[in-house]
C-alpha positions in Angstrom: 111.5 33.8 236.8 109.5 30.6 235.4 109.2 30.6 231.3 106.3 30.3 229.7 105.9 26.6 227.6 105.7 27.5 224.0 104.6 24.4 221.9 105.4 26.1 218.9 109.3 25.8 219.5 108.6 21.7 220.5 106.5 21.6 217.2 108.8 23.6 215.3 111.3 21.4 216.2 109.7 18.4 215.6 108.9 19.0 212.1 112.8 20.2 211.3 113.6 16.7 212.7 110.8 14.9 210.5 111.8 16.8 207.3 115.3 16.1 207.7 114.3 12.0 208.2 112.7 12.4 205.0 115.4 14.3 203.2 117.8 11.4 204.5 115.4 8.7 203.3 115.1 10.3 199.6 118.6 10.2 199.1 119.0 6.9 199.9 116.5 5.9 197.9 118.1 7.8 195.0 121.3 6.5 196.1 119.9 2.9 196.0 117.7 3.8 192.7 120.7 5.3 190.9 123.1 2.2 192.0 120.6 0.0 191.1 119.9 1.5 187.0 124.1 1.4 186.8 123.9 -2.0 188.1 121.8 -2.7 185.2 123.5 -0.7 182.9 126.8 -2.9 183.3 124.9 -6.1 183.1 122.8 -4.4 179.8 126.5 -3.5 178.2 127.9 -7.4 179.0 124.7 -9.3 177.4 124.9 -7.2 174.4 128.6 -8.0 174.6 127.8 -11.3 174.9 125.3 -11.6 171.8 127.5 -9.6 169.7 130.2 -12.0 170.3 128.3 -14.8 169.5 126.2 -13.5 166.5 130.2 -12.8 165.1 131.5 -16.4 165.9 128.6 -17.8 164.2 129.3 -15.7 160.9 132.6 -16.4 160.6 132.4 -19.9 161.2 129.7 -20.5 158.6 131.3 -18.5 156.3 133.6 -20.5 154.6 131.2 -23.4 154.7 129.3 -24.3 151.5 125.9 -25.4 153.4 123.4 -22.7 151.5 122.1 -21.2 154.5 122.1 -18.0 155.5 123.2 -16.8 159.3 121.2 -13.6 160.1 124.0 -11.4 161.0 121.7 -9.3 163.7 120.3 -12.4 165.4 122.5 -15.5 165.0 119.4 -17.3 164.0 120.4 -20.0 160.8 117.9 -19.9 158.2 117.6 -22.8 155.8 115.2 -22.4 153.2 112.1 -25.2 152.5 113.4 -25.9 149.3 116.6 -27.2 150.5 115.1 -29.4 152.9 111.4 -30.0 151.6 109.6 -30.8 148.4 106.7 -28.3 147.5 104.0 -28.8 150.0 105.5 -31.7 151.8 106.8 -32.2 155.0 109.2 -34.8 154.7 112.7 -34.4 155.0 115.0 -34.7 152.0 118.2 -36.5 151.6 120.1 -33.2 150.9 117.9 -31.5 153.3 119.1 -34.6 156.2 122.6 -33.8 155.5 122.5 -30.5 155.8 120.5 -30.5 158.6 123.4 -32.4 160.6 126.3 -30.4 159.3 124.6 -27.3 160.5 123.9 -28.2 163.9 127.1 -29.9 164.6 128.7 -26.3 163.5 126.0 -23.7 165.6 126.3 -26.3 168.8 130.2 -26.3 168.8 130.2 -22.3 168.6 127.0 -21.5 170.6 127.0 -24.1 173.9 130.8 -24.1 174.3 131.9 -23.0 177.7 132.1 -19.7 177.3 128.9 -19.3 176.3 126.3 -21.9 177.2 125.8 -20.2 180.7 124.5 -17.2 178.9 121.7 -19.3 176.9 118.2 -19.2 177.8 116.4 -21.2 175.2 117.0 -22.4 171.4 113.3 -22.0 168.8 113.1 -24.0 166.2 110.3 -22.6 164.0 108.6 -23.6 160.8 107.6 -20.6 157.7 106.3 -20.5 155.1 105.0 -18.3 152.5 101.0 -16.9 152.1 100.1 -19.4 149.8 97.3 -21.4 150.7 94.9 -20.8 154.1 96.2 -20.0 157.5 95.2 -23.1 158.9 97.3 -25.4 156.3 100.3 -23.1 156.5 100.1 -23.3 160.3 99.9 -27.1 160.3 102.4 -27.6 157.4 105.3 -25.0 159.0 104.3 -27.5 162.4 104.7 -30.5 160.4 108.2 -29.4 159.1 109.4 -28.3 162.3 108.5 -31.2 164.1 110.2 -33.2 160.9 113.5 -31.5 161.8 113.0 -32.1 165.1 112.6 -35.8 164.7 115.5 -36.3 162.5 117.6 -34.5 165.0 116.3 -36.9 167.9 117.1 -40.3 165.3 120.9 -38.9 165.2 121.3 -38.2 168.6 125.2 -39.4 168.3 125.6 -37.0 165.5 124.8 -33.7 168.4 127.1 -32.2 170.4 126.0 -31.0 173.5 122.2 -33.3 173.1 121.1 -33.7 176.6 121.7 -29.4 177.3 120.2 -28.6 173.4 117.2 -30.6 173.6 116.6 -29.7 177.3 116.3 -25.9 175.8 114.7 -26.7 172.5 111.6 -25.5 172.3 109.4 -26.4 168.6 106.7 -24.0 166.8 105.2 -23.6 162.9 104.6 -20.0 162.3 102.8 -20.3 159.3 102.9 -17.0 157.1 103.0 -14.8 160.4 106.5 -13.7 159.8 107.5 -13.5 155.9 110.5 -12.1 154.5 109.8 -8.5 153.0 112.0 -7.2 150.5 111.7 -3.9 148.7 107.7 -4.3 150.0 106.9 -7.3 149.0 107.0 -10.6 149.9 109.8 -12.9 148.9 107.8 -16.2 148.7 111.1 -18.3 148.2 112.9 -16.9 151.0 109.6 -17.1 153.8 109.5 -20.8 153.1 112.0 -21.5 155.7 112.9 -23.7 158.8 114.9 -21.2 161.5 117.0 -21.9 164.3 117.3 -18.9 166.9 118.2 -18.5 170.8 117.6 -16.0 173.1 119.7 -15.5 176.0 118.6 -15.5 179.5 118.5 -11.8 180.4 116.7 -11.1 177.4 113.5 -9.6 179.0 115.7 -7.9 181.2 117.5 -6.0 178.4 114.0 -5.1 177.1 112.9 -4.1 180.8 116.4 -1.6 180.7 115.6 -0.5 177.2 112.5 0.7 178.4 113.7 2.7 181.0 115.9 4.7 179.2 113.5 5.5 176.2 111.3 7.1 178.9 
């Protein structure tokens, strides 16, 4: 006796064998998905590691030294305030201010691009502030001015720099103007926003703000 075809068994079939392709291909995406966020996880814990480490070297080290500048203890960045190394409204470097200057980057250098470390570096920002005093234009163009002046000394005492060719090769110069003053107790500390800073990022930087991202949401 001769069955009957009955295409809804073949179709039946067909879609059991479709569904369970998909279901196969959804966990390995999840597989790969999940993998791939604790991937990122493990680098995100070593970076911040990494800063921490660094941002505590650089504290210690400068603490014991007399140099009146401050080492943000979040950041890393060293902060030396205009009046150190400027006179009011000028952009030309002081004795006190040159000598400092040279201390200072002899000390962040040895800490920040030794071995350990310099892999780990992106890019070093040496940025002009200063306070709202004045128009935006002439703040702009007078935090410029002092950058650049640091800059420039730095370049005449090339012998003095540890580490030169890999610094300057990451060094990258900016005024700020009165963009980014120094708040305290809601106002503005005029003294402490004039300031030349000295910051660096580290090279997985956006990729720790990609992660951060992901895990707020």
């Amino acid at each position: 006796m001769n069955r009957k075809f009955n295409p809804w068994i073949s179709y039946s079939d067909l879609f059991s064998a479709l569904l369970l392709i998909f279901v196969l291909l959804l966990s390995l995406t999840l597989l790969q998905y999940t993998y791939a966020i604790q991937n990122k996880e493990t680098r995100l814990k070593e970076i911040i590691g990494i800063k921490a480490k660094i941002v505590e070297e650089l504290v210690n080290t400068f603490k014991d030294l007399d140099l009146e500048i401050q080492v943000d203890p979040n950041s890393g960045a060293i902060i030396i305030n205009n009046d150190i190394l400027f006179n009011y409204n000028d952009y030309t470097l002081s004795t006190k201010g040159k000598n400092i200057l040279l201390k200072v980057i002899k000390t962040y250098l040895n800490v920040i691009l030794k071995p350990e470390y310099e892999t780990y570096i992106a890019e070093f920002y040496l940025e002009g502030n200063s306070d709202p005093t004045g128009t935006y234009e002439y703040n702009i163009d007078l935090s410029m001015k002092r950058a650049f002046e640091v800059f420039k000394y730095l370049r005449e005492n090339l012998d003095e720099i540890p580490y030169q060719e890999l610094f300057f090769k990451k060094l990258v110069v900016s005024g700020k103007g009165y963009n980014n003053p120094i708040i305290e107790n809601g106002k503005i500390n005029y003294t402490k926003s004039r300031r030349v800073e000295l910051k660096f990022t580290l090279k997985d930087q956006e990729m720790i703000k990609e992660i951060l991202e992901i895990f707020q949401n």
